[in-house]
NUBAKE-802051 format. One record per residue (C-alpha): x, y, z. Coordinates in steps of 0.1 Angstrom, whole numbers, padded with zeros to 4 digits, always signed. Example, Ala and Ser with C-alpha at 12.3 -4.5 7.8 and 13.67 -1.06 7.14 Angstrom:
BEGIN
+0123-0045+0078/+0137-0011+0071/
// end
This chain:
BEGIN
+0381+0295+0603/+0358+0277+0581/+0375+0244+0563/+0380+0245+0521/+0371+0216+0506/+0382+0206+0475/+0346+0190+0466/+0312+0189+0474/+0288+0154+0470/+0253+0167+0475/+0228+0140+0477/+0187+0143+0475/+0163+0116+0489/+0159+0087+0466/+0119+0094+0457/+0099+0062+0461/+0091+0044+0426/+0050+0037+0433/+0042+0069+0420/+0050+0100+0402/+0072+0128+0417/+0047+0156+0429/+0049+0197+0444/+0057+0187+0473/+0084+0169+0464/+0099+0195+0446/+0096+0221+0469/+0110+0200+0501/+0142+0185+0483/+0149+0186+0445/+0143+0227+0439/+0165+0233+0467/+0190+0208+0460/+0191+0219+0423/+0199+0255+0430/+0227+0246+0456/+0243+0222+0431/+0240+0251+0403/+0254+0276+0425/+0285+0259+0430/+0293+0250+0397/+0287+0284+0387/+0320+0285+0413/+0333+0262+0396/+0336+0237+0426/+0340+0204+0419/+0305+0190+0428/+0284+0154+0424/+0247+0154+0427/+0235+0118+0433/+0202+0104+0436/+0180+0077+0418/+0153+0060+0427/+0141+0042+0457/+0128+0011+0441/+0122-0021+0477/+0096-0022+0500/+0062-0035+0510/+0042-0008+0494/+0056-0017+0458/+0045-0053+0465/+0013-0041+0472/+0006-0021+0438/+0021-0048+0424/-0002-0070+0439/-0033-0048+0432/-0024-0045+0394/-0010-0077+0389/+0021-0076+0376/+0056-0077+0393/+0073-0055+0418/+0096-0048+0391/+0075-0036+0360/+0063-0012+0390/+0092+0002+0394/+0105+0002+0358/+0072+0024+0348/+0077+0050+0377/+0119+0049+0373/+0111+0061+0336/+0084+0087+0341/+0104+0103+0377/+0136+0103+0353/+0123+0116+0326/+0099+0144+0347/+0135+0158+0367/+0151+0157+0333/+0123+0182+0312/+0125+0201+0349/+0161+0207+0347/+0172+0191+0378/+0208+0190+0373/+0218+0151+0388/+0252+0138+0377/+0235+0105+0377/+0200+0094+0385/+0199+0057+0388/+0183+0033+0409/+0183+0004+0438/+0169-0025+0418/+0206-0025+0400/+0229-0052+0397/+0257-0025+0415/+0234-0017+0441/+0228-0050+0454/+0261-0061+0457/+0270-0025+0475/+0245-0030+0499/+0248-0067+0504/+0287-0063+0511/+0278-0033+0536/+0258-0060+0554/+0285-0089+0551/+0309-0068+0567/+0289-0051+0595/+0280-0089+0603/+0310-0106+0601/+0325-0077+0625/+0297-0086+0648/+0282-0053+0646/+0244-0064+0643/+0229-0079+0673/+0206-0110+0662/+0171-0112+0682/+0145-0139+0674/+0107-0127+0681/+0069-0137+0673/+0054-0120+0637/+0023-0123+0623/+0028-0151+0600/-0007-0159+0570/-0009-0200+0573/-0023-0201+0539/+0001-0180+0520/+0027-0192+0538/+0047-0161+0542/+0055-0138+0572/+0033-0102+0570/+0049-0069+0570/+0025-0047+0591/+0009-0035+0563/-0001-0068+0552/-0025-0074+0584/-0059-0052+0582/-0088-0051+0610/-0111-0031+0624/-0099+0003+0642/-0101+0001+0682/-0101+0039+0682/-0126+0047+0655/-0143+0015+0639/-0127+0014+0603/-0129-0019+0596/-0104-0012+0569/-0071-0002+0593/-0038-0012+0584/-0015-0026+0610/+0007-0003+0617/-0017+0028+0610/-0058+0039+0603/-0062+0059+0577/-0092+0073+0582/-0091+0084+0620/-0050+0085+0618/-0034+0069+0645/-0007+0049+0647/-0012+0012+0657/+0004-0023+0659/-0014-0056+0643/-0020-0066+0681/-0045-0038+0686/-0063-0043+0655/-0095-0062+0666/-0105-0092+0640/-0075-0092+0618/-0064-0109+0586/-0043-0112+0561/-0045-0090+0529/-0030-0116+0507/-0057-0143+0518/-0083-0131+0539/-0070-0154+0567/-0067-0144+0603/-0029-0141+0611/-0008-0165+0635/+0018-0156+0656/+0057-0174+0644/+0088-0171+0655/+0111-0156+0629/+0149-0145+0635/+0165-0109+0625/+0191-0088+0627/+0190-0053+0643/+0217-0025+0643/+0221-0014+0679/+0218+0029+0681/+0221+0026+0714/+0255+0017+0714/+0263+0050+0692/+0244+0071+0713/+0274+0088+0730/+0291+0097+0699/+0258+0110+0682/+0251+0133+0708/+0290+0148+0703/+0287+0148+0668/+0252+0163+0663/+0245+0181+0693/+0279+0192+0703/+0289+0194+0671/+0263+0208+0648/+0244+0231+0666/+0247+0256+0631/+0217+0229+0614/+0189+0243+0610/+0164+0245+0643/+0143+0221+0626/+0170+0191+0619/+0186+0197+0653/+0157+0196+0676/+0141+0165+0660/+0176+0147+0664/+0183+0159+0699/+0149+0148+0706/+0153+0117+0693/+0188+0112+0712/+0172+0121+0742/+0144+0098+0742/+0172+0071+0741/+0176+0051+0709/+0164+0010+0705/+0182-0014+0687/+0167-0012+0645/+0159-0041+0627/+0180-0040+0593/+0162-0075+0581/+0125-0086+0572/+0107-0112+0561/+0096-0104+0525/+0103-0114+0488/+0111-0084+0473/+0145-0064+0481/+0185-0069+0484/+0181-0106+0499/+0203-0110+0529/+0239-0127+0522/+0235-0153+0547/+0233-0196+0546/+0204-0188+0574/+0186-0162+0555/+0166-0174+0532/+0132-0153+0525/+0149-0124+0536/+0159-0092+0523/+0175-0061+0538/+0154-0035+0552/+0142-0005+0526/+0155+0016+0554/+0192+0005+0556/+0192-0006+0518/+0183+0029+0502/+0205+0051+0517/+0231+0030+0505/+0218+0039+0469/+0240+0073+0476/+0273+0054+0479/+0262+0027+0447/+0249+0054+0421/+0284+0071+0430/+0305+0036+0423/+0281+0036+0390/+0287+0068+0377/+0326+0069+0387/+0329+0032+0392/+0375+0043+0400/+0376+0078+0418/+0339+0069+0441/+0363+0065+0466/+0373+0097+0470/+0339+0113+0473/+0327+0093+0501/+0362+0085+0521/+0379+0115+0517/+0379+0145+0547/+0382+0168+0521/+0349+0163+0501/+0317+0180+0519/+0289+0154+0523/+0252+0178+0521/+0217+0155+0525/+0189+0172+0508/+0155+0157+0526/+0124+0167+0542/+0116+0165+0572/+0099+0131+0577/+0132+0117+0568/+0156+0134+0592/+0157+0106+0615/+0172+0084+0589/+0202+0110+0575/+0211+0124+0606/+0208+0092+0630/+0207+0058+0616/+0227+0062+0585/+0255+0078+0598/+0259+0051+0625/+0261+0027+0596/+0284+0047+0581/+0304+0047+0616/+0296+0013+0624/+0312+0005+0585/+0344+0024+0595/+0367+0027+0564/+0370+0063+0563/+0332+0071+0554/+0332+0110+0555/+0298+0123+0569/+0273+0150+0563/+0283+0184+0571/+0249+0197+0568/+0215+0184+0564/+0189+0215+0557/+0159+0192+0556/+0125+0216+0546/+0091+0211+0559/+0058+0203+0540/+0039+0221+0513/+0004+0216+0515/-0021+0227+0484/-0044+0248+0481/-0053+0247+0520/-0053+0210+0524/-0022+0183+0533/-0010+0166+0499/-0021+0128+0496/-0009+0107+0466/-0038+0085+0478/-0066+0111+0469/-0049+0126+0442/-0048+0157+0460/-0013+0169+0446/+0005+0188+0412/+0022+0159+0394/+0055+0170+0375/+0049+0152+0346/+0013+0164+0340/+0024+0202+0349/+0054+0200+0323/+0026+0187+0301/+0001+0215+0307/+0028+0245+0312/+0052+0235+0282/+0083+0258+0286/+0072+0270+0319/+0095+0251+0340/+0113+0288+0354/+0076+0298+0368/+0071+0263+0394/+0109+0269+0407/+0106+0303+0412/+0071+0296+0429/+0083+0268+0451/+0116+0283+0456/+0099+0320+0469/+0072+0297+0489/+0097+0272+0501/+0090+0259+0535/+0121+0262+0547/+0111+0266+0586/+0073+0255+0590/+0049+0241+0566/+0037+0265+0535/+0005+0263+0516/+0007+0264+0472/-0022+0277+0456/-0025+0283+0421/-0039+0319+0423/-0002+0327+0443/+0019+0304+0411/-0005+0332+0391/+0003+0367+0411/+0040+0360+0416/+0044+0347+0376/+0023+0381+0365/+0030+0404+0395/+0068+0396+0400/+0084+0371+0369/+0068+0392+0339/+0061+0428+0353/+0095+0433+0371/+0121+0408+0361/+0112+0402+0328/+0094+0439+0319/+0131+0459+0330/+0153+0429+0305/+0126+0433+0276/+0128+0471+0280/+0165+0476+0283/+0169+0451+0251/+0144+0464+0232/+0160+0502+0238/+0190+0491+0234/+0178+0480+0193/+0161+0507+0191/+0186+0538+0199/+0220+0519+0195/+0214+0493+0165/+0219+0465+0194/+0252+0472+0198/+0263+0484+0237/+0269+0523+0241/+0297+0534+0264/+0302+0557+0285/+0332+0579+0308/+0334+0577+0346/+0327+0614+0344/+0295+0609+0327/+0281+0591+0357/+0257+0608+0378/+0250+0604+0419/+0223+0588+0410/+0242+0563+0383/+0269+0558+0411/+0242+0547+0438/+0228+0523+0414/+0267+0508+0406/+0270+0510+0444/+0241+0486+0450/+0247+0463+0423/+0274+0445+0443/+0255+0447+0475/+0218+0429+0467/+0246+0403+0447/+0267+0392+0483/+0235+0394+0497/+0224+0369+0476/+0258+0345+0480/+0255+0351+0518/+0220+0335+0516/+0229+0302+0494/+0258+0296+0519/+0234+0292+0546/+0209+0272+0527/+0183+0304+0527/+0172+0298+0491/+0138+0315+0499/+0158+0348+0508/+0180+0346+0477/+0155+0340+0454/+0138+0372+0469/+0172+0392+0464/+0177+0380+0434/+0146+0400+0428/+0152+0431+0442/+0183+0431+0417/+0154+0433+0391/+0134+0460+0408/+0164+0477+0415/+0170+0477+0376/+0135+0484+0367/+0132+0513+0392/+0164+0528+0378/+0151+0527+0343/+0119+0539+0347/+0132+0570+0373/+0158+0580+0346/+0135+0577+0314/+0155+0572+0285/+0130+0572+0263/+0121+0612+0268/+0160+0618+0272/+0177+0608+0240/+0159+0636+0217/+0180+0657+0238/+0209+0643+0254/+0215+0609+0235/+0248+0603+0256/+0228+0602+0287/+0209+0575+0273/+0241+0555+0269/+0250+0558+0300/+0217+0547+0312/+0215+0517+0287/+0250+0503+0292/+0242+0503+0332/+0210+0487+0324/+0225+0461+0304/+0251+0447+0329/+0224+0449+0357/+0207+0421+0326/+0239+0402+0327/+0241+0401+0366/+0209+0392+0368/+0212+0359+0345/+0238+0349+0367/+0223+0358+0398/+0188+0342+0382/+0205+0308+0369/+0205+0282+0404/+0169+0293+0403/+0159+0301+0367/+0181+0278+0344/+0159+0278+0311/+0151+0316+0311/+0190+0326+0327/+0202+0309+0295/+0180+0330+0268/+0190+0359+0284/+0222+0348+0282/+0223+0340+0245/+0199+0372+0240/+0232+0391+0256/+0253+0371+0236/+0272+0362+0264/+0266+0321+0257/+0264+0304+0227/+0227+0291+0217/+0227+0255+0232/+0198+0231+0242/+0220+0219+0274/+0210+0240+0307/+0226+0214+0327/+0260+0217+0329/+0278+0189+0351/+0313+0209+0349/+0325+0243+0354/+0308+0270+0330/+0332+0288+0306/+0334+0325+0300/+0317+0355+0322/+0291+0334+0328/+0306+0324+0365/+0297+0334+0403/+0334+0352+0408/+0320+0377+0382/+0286+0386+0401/+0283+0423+0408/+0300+0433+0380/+0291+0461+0358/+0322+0454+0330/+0305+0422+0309/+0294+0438+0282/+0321+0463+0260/+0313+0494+0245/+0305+0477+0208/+0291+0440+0221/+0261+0435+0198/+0232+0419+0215/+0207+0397+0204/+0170+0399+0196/+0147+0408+0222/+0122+0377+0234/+0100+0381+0260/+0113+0358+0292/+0083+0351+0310/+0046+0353+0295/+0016+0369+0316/-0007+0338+0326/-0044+0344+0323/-0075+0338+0345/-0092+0309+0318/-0060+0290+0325/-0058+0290+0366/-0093+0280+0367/-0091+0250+0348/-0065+0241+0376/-0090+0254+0399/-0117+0235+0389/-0099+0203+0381/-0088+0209+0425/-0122+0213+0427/-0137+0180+0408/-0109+0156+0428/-0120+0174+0462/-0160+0169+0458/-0150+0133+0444/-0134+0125+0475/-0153+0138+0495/-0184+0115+0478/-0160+0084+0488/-0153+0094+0519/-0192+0098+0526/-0198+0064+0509/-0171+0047+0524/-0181+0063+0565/-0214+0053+0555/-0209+0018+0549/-0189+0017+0585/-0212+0021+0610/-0204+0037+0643/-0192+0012+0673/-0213-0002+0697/-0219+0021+0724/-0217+0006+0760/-0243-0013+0768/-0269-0009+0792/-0295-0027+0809/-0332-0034+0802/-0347-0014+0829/-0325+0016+0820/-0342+0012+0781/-0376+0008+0802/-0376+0044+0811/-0375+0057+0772/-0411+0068+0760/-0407+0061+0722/-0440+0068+0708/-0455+0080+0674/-0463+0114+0667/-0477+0136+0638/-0463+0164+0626/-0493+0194+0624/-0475+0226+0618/-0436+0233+0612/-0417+0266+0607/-0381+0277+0604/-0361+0294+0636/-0357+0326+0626/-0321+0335+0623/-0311+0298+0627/-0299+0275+0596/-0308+0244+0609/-0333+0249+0633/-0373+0239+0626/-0400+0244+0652/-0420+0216+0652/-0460+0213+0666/-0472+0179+0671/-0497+0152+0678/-0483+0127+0702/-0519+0111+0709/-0518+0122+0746/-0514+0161+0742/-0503+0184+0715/-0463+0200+0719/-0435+0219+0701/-0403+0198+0697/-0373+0224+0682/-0349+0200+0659/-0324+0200+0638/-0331+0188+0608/-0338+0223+0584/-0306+0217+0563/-0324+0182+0553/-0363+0190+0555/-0375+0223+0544/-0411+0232+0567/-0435+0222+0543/-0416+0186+0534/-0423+0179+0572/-0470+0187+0572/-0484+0157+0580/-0454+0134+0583/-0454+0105+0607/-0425+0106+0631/-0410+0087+0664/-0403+0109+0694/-0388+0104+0725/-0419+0121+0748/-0402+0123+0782/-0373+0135+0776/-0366+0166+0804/-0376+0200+0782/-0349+0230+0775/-0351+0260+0759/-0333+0263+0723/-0335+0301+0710/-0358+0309+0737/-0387+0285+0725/-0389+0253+0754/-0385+0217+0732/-0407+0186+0750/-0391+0156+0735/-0369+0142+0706/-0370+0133+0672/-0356+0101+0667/-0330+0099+0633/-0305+0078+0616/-0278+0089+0612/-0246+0072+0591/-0207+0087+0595/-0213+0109+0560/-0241+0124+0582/-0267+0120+0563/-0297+0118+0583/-0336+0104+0578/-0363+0099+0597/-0373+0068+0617/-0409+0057+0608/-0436+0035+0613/-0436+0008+0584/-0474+0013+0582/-0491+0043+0595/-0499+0039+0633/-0524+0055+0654/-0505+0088+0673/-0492+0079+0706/-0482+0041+0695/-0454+0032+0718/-0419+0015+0708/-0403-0009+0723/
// end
């Protein structure tokens, strides 16, 4: 039998404050998060939602660095504007704080203290790169050199960025330091790692014996992880920026980001409830859920519950962690770096009071198993095709009807007035609405979402099958019946809509007058009233006699004009990357390629050739047919080179050739020889020349 607890702590990755909170995001952690923590306070479980901001590590100290100014007016901007964007979203946090606080540093500091004074770190000395003229040991992403694997002289040291592999500094051929521009020394500097190996045993019984209801996702990459065998994790570095260590020894240290933010959960909970905290993270009968993607499974599921372990005390730990995949755009991976993302802020700006349309988007498009793909002619189709023609057509009609026939005011009706068809519809009602439940209990928010929906169509269908509209002339009674029923199936459906829909469940609320007219969508406690889940399925909220409000449309039809600005804006950041990627491969030219001898380069016959007739290939983009002068016999060369030249462009034009290489056929036409091109890494090719013009059949070399 499944255990009751008497509260629920749901926490969602602390988002890194060096930039702005984007789609991806959303969709991975805070959507989902959101509309789990809604759900059960519309319970009325006793629930905490804790999260805040990320604010240590090296690449903060880099924009800092690069803007000059300090790590911590960097992470004061972003705190504000990531705060501020979940706020206008209607993400529903009890507190959103942050790890550059005064609470937080003592939290984690004292987690430290304690694991070290109980000997639970192991202490390791080994050689870093160390920059002689600044002094300071560098974090990997401090060295930068040339690429081994693809010649980017602009590779970081623990990862190229262009070719994207993963490296060390010591691969990294000719590096230096990004603070001065001096090549790196090797130093010995002392840390202190938490041993996973040691809590191997009791990981693999916890997770793997254990847990084997996570989703397929979270348990294969931990068993995977567990049976690669885990190392020992450094919890220290070398740096200037961070919860310094709380040691004599210590000095110019500071606690790893990765053991110092997860600890933000257990601070932002002694800040918001500085006297109960306790009892959220201590007690077996609170239920610990991580909300995370995926690249941060490894860190909830592994390392920070063997701090938690190692910590002792009575820590509770997760019970679930459904971690979601990635959401790409528009066909392409999202990169901060490029710009290649939907930043909250900007769509709050552009959409005002469209905040219902991106969660129902990114919750219907989740990627809950693999990696899904936004585009903004999908946000368009399911806001037109699903949003305004079915949910909010069927609450707009029965409202409007309602007015129209009844004076607002609900009609009622007998139990002997309902027909088969009536009593399949009341039938359903509570059906689609477990369905629904059953899916947010097992984390399925892209299923719910989709039920919740077929409670609309379900409505919509009904109203338009029994047409009310041609019936009341007649039999106006019928038309009561088929109101009222259409009315409750509005009131389910603001309940059922509300974890996903906050802004537009509450007009509809207020339009039913079944919730006063407030600004606050966010409650933090229990909701008063019908408005709860126990009441879900029911077809008794409104009373014969309830007057209703006025009628407002929920959801607005979004036209072409205004996805193709978005469109075209994708479109401008695309081609200007692509115009810096081209600038930046051509500036990098290819590596050497092995060398060879003289008498292997003796055997090339480069020589100087005239171009006296050219023509395309037919059926061929790039091929041209080339005939030539190469001063010892006329010949047809078949190249390349028609998306660059066009046939006329190439009459008369002086080239270099390599004559004796073997012939081959190409589109059944036999090529003697070679042009000779440059060619850069944006592939942008041009002919090599003769400075001066040369007599036909010059040689090179």
């Amino acid at each position: 039998m499944e255990k009751k607890f008497k509260r629920h702590l749901i926490t969602a990755a602390l988002p890194y404050a060096n930039g702005s909170v984007h789609i991806g995001h959303l969709a991975g952690v805070y959507v989902p998060a959101d509309i789990y923590v809604r759900y059960l306070r519309l319970k009325g479980e006793d629930v905490l939602f804790i999260c805040g901001s990320d604010e240590h590590g090296v690449p903060i100290t880099f924009k800092a660095k690069d803007l000059g100014c300090s790590p911590q007016e960097i992470v004061d901007k972003y705190h504000a504007i990531i705060k501020d964007s979940f706020n206008r979203f209607g993400i529903s946090f009890s507190i959103y704080s942050r790890t550059s606080s005064k609470i937080h540093s003592e939290t984690a500091a004292e987690f430290f203290k304690k694991l070290y004074d109980e000997g639970k770190f192991i202490e390791k000395e080994s050689e870093q790169y160390f920059d002689p003229a600044a002094q300071v040991f560098l974090a990997d992403r401090y060295i930068m050199g040339t690429c081994p694997k693809c010649g980017n002289d602009k590779a970081y040291g623990d990862q190229c960025e262009k070719c994207g592999s993963t490296l060390s500094p010591d691969e990294l051929i000719d590096p230096h330091s990004r603070l001065s521009g001096e090549k790196p020394v090797k130093k010995l500097t002392k840390h202190w790692y938490l041993p996973l190996d040691k809590y191997e045993n009791w990981l693999k019984e916890w997770i793997i014996d254990g847990h084997k209801e996570w989703k397929t996702n979270v348990y294969g990459q931990c068993k995977s992880w567990i049976d690669g065998g885990l190392k020992p994790r450094a919890v220290t570095r070398d740096l200037d920026w961070g919860v310094p260590v709380p040691l004599e020894d210590a000095k110019g240290k500071v606690l790893y980001v990765w053991f110092d933010a997860p600890i933000g959960y257990i601070s932002n909970t002694k800040e918001l409830l500085p006297n109960e905290w306790e009892k959220w993270w201590k007690s077996p009968d609170t239920r610990m859920i991580h909300f995370i993607g995926k690249d941060n499974i490894v860190f909830h599921c592994i390392v920070f519950p063997s701090m938690l372990k190692a910590y002792g005390d009575g820590y509770i730990l997760p019970e679930n962690v459904p971690a979601n995949e990635f959401l790409n755009l528009e066909g392409d991976k999202i990169s901060t770096s490029r710009n290649w993302a939907i930043w909250l802020e900007e769509y709050l700006d552009q959409f005002p009071g469209q905040q219902d349309v991106m969660r129902y988007v990114l919750c219907a498009n989740a990627p809950e198993t693999k990696d899904n793909d936004f585009t903004w002619k999908d946000f368009q189709a399911r806001n037109n095709s699903e949003l305004v023609a079915i949910y909010g057509n069927f609450v707009n009609r029965a409202l409007v009807l309602t007015n129209k026939y009844f004076g607002g005011k609900v009609p009622g009706y007998t139990q002997d007035q309902l027909t088969e068809e009536d009593k399949q519809l009341v039938k359903s009602i509570p059906e689609i609405t477990a369905a629904i439940q059953n899916c947010l209990d097992h984390f399925k928010f892209r299923d719910a979402i989709k039920e919740a929906m077929n409670l609309a169509r379900l409505g919509n269908k009904y109203l338009t099958d029994t047409e009310p509209w041609k019936v009341f002339k007649t039999d106006p009674q019928r038309v009561a019946v088929i109101l009222n029923l259409c009315l409750q199936i509005c009131a389910n459906l603001s309940i059922a809509f509300e974890p996903f829909c906050p802004f537009s469940s509450k007009r509809l609320q207020v339009m039913l007058n079944l919730a006063p007219k407030k600004d606050d969508i966010c409650p933090v406690s229990a909701p008063e009233g019908k408005i709860r889940w126990e009441n879900l399925g029911s077809i008794d909220f409104l009373k014969e006699g309830d007057q209703i409000g006025t009628p407002e449309l929920l959801f607005s039809k979004i036209e072409d004009e205004t996805i193709q600005a978005q469109t075209d804006r994708l479109a401008r950041i695309k081609k200007e990357n692509e115009e810096k990627a081209a600038l930046e491969a051509a500036s990098h030219p290819q590596p050497q390629k092995p060398e060879c001898t003289f008498e292997e380069f003796e055997k090339m016959d480069i020589r100087t050739a005239t171009v006296l007739e050219a023509e395309a290939v037919p059926k061929t983009d790039k091929l041209l047919k080339l005939t030539i002068d190469t001063g010892i016999d006329q010949r047809v060369i078949v190249s390349g080179i028609a998306e660059y030249y066009k046939p006329e462009d190439m009459i008369g034009k002086q080239i270099c050739i390599l004559a004796n290489l073997k012939p081959r056929k190409i589109r059944g036409i036999e090529s003697n020889g070679m042009i000779l091109m440059a060619k850069d890494n944006s592939g942008k090719m041009r002919f090599i020349t003769p400075q001066e013009v040369m007599v036909n059949g010059a040689t090179v070399g």
